[in-house]
Structures are given as C-alpha cells and as structure tokens.
C-alpha positions in Angstrom: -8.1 16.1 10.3 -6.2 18.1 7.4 -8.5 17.1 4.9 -5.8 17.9 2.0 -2.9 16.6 3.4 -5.1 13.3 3.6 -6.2 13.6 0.3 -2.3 13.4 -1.0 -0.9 10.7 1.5 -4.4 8.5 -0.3 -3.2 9.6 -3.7 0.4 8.6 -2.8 -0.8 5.5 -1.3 -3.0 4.4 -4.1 0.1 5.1 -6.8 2.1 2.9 -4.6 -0.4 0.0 -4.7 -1.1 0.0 -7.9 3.2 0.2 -8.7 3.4 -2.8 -6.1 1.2 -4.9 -8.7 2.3 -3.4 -11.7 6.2 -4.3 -10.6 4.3 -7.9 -10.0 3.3 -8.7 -14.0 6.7 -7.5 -14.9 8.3 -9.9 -12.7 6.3 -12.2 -14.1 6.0 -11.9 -17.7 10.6 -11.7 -16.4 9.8 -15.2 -15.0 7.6 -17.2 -17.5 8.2 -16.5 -21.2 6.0 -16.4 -23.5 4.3 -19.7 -24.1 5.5 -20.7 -20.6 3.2 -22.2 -18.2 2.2 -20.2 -15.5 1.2 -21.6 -12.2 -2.7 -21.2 -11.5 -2.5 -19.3 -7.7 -0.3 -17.0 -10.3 -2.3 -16.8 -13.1 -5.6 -15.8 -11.6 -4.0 -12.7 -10.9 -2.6 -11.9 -14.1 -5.5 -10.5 -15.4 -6.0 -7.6 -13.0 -2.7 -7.1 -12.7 -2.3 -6.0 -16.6 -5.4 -3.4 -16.2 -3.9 -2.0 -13.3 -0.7 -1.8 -15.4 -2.0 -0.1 -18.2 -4.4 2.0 -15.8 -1.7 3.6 -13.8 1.0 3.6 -17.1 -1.9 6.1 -18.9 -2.6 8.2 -15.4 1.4 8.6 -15.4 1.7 9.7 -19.0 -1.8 11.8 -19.4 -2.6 14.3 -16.8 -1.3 13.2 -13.7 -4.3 14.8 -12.0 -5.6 14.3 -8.6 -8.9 15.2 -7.6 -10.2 15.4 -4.1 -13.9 15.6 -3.3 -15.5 17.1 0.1 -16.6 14.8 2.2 -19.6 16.8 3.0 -20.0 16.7 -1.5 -19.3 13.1 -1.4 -22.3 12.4 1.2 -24.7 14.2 -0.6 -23.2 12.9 -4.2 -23.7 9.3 -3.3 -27.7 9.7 -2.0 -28.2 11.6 -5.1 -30.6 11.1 -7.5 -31.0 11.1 -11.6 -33.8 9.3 -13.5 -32.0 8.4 -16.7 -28.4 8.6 -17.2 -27.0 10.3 -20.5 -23.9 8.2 -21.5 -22.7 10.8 -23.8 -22.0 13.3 -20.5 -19.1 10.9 -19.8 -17.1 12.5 -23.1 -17.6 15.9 -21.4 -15.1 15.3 -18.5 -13.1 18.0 -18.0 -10.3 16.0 -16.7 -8.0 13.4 -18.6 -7.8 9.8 -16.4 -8.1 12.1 -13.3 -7.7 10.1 -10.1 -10.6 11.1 -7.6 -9.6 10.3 -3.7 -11.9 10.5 -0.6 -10.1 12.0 1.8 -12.7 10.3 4.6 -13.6 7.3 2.6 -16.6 6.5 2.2 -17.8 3.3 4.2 -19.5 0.6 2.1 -21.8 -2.5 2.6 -19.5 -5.1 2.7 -20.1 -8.4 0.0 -17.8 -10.3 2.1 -19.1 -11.1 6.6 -17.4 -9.6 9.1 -15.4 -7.0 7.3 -15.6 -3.4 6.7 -14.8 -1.6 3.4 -14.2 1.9 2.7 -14.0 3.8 -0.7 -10.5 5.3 -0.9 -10.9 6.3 -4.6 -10.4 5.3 -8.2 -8.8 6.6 -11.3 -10.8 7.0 -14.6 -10.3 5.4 -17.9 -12.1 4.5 -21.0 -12.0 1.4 -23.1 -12.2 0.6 -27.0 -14.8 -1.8 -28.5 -13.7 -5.7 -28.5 -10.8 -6.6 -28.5 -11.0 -4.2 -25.6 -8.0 -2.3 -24.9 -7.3 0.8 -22.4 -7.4 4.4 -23.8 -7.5 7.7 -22.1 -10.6 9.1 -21.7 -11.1 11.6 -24.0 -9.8 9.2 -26.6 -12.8 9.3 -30.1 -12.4 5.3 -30.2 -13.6 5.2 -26.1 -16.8 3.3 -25.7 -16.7 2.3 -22.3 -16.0 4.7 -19.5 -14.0 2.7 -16.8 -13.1 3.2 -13.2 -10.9 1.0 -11.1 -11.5 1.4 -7.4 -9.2 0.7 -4.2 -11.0 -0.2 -1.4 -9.8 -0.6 1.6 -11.0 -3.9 3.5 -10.4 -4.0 7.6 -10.6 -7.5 8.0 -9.8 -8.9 11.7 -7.8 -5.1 12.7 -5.6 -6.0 9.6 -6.3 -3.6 6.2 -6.2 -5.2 3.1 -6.5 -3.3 -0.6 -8.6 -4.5 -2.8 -8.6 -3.7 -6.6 -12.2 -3.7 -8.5 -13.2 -2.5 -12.1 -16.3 -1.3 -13.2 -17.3 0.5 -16.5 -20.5 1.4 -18.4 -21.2 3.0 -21.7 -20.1 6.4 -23.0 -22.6 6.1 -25.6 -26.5 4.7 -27.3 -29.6 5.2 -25.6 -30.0 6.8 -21.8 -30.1 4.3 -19.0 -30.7 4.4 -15.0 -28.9 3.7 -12.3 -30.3 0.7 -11.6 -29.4 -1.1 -15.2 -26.7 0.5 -14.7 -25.9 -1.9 -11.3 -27.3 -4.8 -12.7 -25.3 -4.6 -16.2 -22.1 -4.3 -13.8 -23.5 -7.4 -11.9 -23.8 -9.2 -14.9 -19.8 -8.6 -15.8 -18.3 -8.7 -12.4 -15.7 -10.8 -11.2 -16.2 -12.0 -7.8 -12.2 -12.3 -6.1 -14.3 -13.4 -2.8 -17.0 -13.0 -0.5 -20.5 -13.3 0.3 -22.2 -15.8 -2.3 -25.4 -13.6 -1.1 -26.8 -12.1 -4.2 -28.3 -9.4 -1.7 -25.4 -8.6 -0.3 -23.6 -8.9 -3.3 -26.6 -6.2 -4.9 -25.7 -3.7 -2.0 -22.1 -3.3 -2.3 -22.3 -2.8 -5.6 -25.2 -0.1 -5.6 -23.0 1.7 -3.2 -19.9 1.5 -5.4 -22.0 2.8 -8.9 -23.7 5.3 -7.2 -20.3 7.1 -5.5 -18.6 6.2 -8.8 -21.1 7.7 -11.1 -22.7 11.0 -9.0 -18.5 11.8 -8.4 -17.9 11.2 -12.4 -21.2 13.0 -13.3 -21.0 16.1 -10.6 -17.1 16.5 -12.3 -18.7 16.5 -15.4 -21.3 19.2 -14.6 -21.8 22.9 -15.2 -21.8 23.4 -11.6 -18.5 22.3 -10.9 -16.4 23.6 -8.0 -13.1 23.0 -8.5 -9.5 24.7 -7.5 -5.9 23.8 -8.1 -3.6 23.5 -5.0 -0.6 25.4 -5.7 2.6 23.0 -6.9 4.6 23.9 -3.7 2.0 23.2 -1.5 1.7 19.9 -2.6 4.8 18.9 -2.5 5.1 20.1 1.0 2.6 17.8 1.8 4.3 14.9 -0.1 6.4 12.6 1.4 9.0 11.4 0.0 8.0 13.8 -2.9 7.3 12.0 -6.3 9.8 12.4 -8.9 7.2 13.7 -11.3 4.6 15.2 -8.9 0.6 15.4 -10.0 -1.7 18.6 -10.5 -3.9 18.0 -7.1 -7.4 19.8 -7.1 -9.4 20.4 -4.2 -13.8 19.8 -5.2 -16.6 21.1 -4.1 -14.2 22.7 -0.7 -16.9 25.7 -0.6 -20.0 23.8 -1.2 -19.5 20.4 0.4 -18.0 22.1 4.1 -21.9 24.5 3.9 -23.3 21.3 3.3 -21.7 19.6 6.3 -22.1 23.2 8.2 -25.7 23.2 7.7 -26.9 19.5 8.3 -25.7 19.9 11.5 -27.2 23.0 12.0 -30.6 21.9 11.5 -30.1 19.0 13.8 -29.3 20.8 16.7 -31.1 20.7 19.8 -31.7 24.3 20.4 -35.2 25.6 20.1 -34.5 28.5 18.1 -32.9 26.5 15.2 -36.7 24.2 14.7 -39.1 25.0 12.9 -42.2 26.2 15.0 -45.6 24.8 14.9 -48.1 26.5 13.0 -50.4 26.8 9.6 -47.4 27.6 7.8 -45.4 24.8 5.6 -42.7 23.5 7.5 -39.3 23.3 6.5 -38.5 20.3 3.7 -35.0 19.1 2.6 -34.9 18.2 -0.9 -31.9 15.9 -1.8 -29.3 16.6 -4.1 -30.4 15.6 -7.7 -28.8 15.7 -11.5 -30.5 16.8 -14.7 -29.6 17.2 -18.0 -28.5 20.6 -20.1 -28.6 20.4 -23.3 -25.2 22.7 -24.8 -23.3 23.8 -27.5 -24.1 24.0 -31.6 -28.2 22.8 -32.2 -27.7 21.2 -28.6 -26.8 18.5 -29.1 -23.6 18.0 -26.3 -25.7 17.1 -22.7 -23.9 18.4 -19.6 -24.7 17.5 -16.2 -26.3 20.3 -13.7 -25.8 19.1 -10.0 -28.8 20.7 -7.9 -27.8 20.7 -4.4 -29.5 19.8 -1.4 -31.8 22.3 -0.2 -34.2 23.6 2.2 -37.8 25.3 1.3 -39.0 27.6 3.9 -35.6 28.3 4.8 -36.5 31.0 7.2 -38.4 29.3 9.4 -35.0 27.1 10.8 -33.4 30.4 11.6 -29.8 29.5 9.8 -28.7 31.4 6.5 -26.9 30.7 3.4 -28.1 26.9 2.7 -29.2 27.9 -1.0 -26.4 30.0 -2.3 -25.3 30.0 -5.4 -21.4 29.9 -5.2 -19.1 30.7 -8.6 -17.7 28.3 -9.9 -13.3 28.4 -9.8 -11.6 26.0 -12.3 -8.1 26.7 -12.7 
C-alpha cells in the first residue's frame, strides 16, 4: 500500500462528502424559504449539515492543508498518555483548519452492534463563545477547539460515512482525558446506535484520544513534518482539484522505526530476546506528552511528544529505537 497516494484519494474523498452535504442545505434553504416549514426526516439533518458547511467553506478559504499521519505515529499517538491537558496548547497549532487523514484508518469500538468503524480523519476548527459560531483556528475570539470526524461505518459489506463533532476548550484551568470524554458525552448527539452507555463510553474514548494525541503531537516541539511537493500531489490526484491543497506527510521518519522496531522485538528468533540473567530486562515505555513551558516569562505551553522506548536496549540486539530525528517543517 502507497501510504501517500492513500492519504490524498482519503483527502479527496472526505472533500467530496462533506460538498455532497454542503450542496444538500443549499438545496434546501433553495427549497423552503425562510419561515417555510421544513419536513422533520429533513430537518433533523439541517443542523449538521450547516457545520459541515461552514467547516469545509473555512478549510477552502484558510489553508487548504492536508496532513497525513504514520500509521506506525498514529498507533502509538492513540495509546499515549498525558496526566493533565493544557487547553492553551491548542492556540499553538502550527496549522490553520488543517485536515489530518489516516491513511490506514484507525479501527474503532463500534457504539452501534454488528458494525465496524474506522477513523478516516477530521478537519480542525474552533468556535466563538455563545451564540457559537465557526472561526478558524487561530482566530483571538476561539474558545472551543473543534474537530469534525468522518468515519467510515461497514455495515452488512455496505460502507456508510458518518459525520460526528466533538470540541473541548482552548482555554481555563488544565483537564484530563477522561473529563475530557465525559464532558463530550455530556454534549453529544447520538444519530444512532447502541443505547449502551458502555459501549457508548468506548467509542468515544477511542475517538478523543486519536483526536487529541494527533492535535496535541501537531502541536508539539517534536514535530516531524514535510511538505509533498505541488506536482507530486497532483499526480496523485484524480481528477485534480481546481484549487489543489498543501499535503504534508507526519511523523514518515519516526512512525515507519516505530512500526520497524515493534516488529522487531516480536520476532521469533533467539538472538532478537532478551537473555535470562541478573541483569534488568528490556522494558517498553509508551509514548507520553508533557508540557514545555516557552516564549517571554513562559508563559505559552507547548507539547513535547516522548516516544515509545526501550531501556536496556542492548540486550534485544536491534539499534536505533531511541534516536533523536530533526525535526523538517517546511
């Protein structure tokens, strides 16, 4: 699998989707004036239609960026850990509305029996104070980082999109992950599924977690990021947009050692284990965010993403786990 010609036919896709509903409101709002009743199995729709709208109309006119994280990152990313979140990081993306896509989604537990989901990707956004209105994210009046998510849903050999919307705040007192999934609970709009509060719990712990260690690692000082040239992408684009997108590949270097080395150390072969003896064996530490404190009096936090790693390295007979790698933004 080309992982970044699958990264662009996901981008591609998820710009069409979200056109498909956004050319839905306008034939809409062509169909029923204002004032107008709407018909219900119409109107329950309208709502996430317009956010989807204005979501995709600010990607298009801010940016156009496309971001395309590792699968061997995005493993590690969603089992990592952070004990309090600071919701000021969130100002400190370097990207404006970037769309991130998975170019081997991500699969999720499912709220809904009998179907499987799978993370495609989401595009970033940030929203105002009530009345609540979409801004881009690097707007002053932002309060609320957003994130509206496409998952794919394979229900009976037949996939189905789904569109879901989750934020949380870009500023006030630090919060962990776990608020952080149960104050998304406490908003979300259930389309369908599993009335199963437990099930309900899971999908949406798996959803936060690649949503915010993607958002947070973007936002760190360890980022690993490089631009795909213009021509290349649009050889890879088919039919090629009218106004084509900056396309970035993340965490290439890092997340393909990560992959390289996991299933090193789970081979079979005797000389790769670690041998028996008074000596500490080999541990695997997982991947893990603190804070940086940056800038005048330091007083803007960053994100540092510490990597998975291995103590006692030596003793599995495979090199290079730990390395540092520079950093490439262009």
């Amino acid at each position: 699998m080309n992982l970044t010609t699958e990264s662009l036919k996901t981008a591609q896709y998820l710009v069409k989707m979200m056109d498909e509903e956004r050319q839905l409101l306008s034939a809409i709002n062509e169909t029923y004036p204002v004032g107008s009743r709407i018909p219900a199995d119409v109107h329950k729709h309208i709502s996430g239609w317009q956010i989807t709208t204005d979501v995709l109309n600010g990607w298009e006119s801010i940016g156009r960026q496309v971001l395309s994280i590792h699968p061997g990152l995005v493993e590690s990313l969603r089992f990592s850990g952070s004990s309090k979140i600071e919701p000021a990081v969130f100002r400190t993306l370097p990207y404006i509305n970037p769309m991130v896509v998975f170019p081997d989604p991500p699969r999720l537990h499912s709220h809904t029996k009998g179907e499987g989901m799978r993370l495609l990707g989401f595009i970033c956004y940030a929203k105002t104070p009530i009345p609540e209105r979409i801004i881009n994210t690097h707007d002053p009046e932002a309060v609320m980082f957003g994130a509206e998510l496409l998952i794919a849903i394979d229900s009976s050999g037949k996939e189905e999109l789904e569109c879901d919307y989750i934020s949380f705040p870009m500023g006030g007192p630090a919060y962990t992950l776990a608020e952080t999934v149960e104050n998304v609970l406490s908003r979300f709009h259930w389309k369908m599924g599993d009335p199963d509060d437990r099930a309900r719990k899971k999908f949406m712990r798996d959803i936060v977690k690649l949503t915010v260690g993607s958002v947070m690692y973007l936002c760190s000082t360890t980022l690993e990021a490089e631009k795909v040239p213009r021509k290349a992408v649009l050889k890879n684009l088919n039919p090629p947009p009218r106004k084509p997108f900056s396309f970035y590949r993340v965490g290439w270097q890092i997340g393909a050692a990560l992959s390289k080395h996991r299933a090193a150390v789970a081979v079979e072969d005797p000389s790769q284990q670690a041998h028996p003896g008074h000596q500490q064996d080999p541990q695997h530490r997982k991947a893990h965010f603190k804070v940086v404190w940056t800038g005048p009096g330091s007083m803007i936090p960053k994100t540092a993403y510490v990597a998975p790693y291995w103590t006692h390295i030596e003793r599995l007979g495979i090199k290079g786990v730990n390395t540092v790698r520079r950093v490439v933004i262009e």
